[in-house]
N, C-alpha and C positions, 0 to 999 in steps of 0.2 A: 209520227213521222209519215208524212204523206211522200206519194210517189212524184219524187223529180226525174223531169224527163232530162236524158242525158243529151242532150241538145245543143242547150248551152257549152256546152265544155266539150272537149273529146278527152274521151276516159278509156281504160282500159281495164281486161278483166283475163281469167287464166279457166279453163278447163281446165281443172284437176287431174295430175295422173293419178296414177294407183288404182282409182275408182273405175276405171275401164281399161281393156288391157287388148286392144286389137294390134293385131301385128303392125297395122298399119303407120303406128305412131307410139307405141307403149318404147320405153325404153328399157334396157337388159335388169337396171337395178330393180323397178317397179314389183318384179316375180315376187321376190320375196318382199318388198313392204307391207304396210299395214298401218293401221289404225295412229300411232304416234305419229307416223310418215306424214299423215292427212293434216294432224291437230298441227304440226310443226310449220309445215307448209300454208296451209290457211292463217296461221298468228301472223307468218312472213307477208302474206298480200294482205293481210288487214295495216300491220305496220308500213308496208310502201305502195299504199296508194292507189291497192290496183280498186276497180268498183266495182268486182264479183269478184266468187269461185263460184267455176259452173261443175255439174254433174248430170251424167246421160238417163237412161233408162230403157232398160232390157230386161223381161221377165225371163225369158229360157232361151238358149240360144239350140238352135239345131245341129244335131252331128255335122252335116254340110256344109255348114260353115263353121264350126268350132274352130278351126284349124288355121282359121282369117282371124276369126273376129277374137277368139277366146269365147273361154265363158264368164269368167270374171267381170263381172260390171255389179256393182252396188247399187241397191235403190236409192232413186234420190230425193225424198223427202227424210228416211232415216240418215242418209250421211249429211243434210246440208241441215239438218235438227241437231245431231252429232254436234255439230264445225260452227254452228247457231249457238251453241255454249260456252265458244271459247274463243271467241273472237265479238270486236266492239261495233264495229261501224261499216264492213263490205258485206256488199248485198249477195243476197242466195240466188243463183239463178239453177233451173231443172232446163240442161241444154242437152236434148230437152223431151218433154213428157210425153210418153206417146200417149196422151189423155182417151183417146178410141175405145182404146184396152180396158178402160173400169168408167161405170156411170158416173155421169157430172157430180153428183150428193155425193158420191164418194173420193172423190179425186177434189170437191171443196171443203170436205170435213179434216181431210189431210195437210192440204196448203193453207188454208183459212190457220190452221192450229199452229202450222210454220211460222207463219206472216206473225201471229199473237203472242208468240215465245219467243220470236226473232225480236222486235221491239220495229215490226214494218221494213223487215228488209227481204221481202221475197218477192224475187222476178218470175215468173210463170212464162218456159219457154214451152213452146206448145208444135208436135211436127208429127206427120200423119204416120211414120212407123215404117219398115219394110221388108219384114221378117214376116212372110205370110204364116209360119208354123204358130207364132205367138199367137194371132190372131184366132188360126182356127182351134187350136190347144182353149182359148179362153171363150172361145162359142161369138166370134165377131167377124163378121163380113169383110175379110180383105180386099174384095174388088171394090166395096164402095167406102174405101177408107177416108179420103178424100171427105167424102158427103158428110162422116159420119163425125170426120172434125169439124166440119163446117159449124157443124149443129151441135158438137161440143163445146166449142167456143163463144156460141150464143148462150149457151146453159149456163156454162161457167161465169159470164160476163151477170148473169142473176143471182147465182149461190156463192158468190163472192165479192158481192155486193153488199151496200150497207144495212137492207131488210134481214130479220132476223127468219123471218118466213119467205123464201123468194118463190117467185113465181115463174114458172117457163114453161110453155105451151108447143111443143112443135112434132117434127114426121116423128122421130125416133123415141126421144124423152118428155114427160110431161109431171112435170109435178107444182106442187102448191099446197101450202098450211103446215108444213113438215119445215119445223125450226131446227136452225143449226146456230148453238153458242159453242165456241166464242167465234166473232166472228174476226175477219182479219184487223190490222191495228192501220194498216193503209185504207181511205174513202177508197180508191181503186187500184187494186193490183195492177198493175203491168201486165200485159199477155204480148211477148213478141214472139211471131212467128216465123218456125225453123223453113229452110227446102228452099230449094233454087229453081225446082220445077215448073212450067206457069200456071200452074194451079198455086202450087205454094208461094208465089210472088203475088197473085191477085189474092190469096189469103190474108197474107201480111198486108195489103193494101186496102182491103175492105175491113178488114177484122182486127189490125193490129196496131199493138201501143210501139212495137218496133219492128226487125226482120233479121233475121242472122241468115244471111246467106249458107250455101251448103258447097265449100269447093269453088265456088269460083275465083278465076284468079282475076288478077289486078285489072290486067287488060278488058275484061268482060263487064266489070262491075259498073263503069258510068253508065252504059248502055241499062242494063237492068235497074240503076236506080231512076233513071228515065223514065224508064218503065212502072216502076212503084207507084213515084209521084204520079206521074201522067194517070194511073189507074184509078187512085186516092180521089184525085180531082177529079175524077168522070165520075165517083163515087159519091158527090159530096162532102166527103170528108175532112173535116177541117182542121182535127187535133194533131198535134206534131206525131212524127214519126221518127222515134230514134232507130238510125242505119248501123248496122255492123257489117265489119268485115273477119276476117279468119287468116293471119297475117302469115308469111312465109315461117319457115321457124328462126329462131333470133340466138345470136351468143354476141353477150357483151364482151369486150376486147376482142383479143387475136387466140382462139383456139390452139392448144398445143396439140390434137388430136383432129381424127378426120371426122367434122361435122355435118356433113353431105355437101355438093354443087348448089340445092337451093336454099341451102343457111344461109341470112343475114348477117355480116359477124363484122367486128370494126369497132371504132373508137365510139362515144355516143351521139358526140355529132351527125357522123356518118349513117346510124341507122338510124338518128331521128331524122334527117332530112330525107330518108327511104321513105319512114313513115309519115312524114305530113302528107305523103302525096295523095294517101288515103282519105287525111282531113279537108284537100282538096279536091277531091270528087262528090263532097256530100256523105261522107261516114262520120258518123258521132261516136262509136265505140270501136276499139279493135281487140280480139281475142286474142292475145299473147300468148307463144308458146318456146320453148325452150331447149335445146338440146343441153343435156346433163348425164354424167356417168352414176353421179349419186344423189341422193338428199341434197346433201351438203353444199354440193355443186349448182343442183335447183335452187337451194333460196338465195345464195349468194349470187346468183343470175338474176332473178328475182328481186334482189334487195340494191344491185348495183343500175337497173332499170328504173327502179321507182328514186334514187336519188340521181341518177349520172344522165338517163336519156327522158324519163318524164317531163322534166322540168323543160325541155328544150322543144316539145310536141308542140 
């Protein structure tokens, strides 16, 4: 199973909850879920269509913000290895890795062994991180975090490559003769890159198989994918670029409960004609996300999406 770019089609994928719990967006049932919660919810977007579950990455979080972010976040090579066994056909995506944090050999001895158990369905999202405590806690330079993906993403783009011995020479990392089996079941991973910043938008444009914007809303986004292309092409760059966007959040039908001012919510007409307008700006994928009081409530949002308003994108 080699890496199809999502280009062609506009597809859609779900950030997993449970696996990360910031105030920001966790919902009340999430607290006590777990592990069935995951398996249940991942079978539900394997069966309707979505083209990932994504998962974040957070090694510690600091007192200072515990209180925003939580501390609950799972790693995401063991939960998308987890949800890689129980599910057929949607792709793993790490949204996404703060790779900075461990050397390239080690961050492709992990995804490479993803990618080979998965049967090639792992997306390598890739984003410079912003928790300065992580960094200095694991002995890594947060002012030049920035640089230090730059040049992780060149490493990576060699130990997750088809050579069984890769080679990569450069300021930070350098190694060569040092084999890694097995290697991934995809000729090449996907690396799309995370961050809205314009450092992280020229990353994605020089560096990346796609780009997941961070927060931007709708109104900003032609303007920056203007900016992608436009960079790409100053770049030489000539391999597609699949766009993502990070959609308002969504409830199919009419809510009996209060699901904030900026839910999408409506028949599925209605929010697929919300949604093409994204397909019209140049987005190939959109991250779906869901207001729900339970489980129950998520897949059946979930399962009423990939039959009622998919088909209409």
């Amino acid at each position: 199973m080699s890496a199809s770019p999502s280009n062609a089609t506009f597809t859609y994928g779900i950030q997993l909850p449970v696996q990360s719990q910031s105030t920001m967006y966790a919902e009340a049932w999430e607290a006590d879920a777990g592990p069935a919660d995951l398996v249940e919810i991942a079978r539900t977007a394997d069966r309707s269509g979505f083209d990932y579950v994504a998962s974040c990455d957070h090694v510690a979080i600091p007192r200072r913000l515990a209180a925003a972010m939580s501390t609950v976040w799972y790693d995401p090579v063991a939960t998308l290895g987890f949800l890689a066994g129980v599910t057929e056909r949607v792709r793993l995506l790490s949204h996404v890795a703060v790779v900075g944090l461990r050397h390239p050999l080690l961050t492709a001895k992990q995804y490479a062994t993803l990618d080979h158990l998965s049967g090639g369905r792992l997306i390598l999202g890739v984003g410079a991180g912003h928790v300065q405590e992580e960094f200095e806690v694991l002995g890594v330079d947060f002012e030049r975090r920035g640089a230090v993906l730059d040049e992780c993403v060149d490493a990576l783009r060699a130990a997750l490559g088809p050579d069984e011995f890769p080679t990569h020479h450069g300021k930070l990392y350098d190694f060569e003769g040092l084999g890694q089996l097995p290697r991934p079941t995809q000729e090449r991973v996907p690396v799309w890159v995370g961050g809205s910043s314009p450092a992280a938008v020229r990353r994605a444009a020089v560096r990346g198989d796609g780009w997941l914007p961070q927060g931007d809303p709708r109104d900003r986004l032609p303007e920056q994918i203007a900016r992608v292309r436009r960079l790409r092409e100053e770049a030489g760059v000539s391999d597609p670029l699949t766009v993502g966007a990070i959609t308002e959040p969504l409830y199919v039908g009419e809510p009996g409960w209060s699901v904030g001012r900026r839910t999408l919510t409506g028949a599925p007409e209605a929010l697929a004609e919300s949604l093409r307008a994204y397909r019209a700006m140049g987005v190939h994928q959109i991250q779906v996300r869901f207001r729900s009081r339970s489980r129950s409530e998520l897949t059946d949002q979930m399962a009423a999406f990939g039959v009622e308003v998919a088909p209409l994108l």
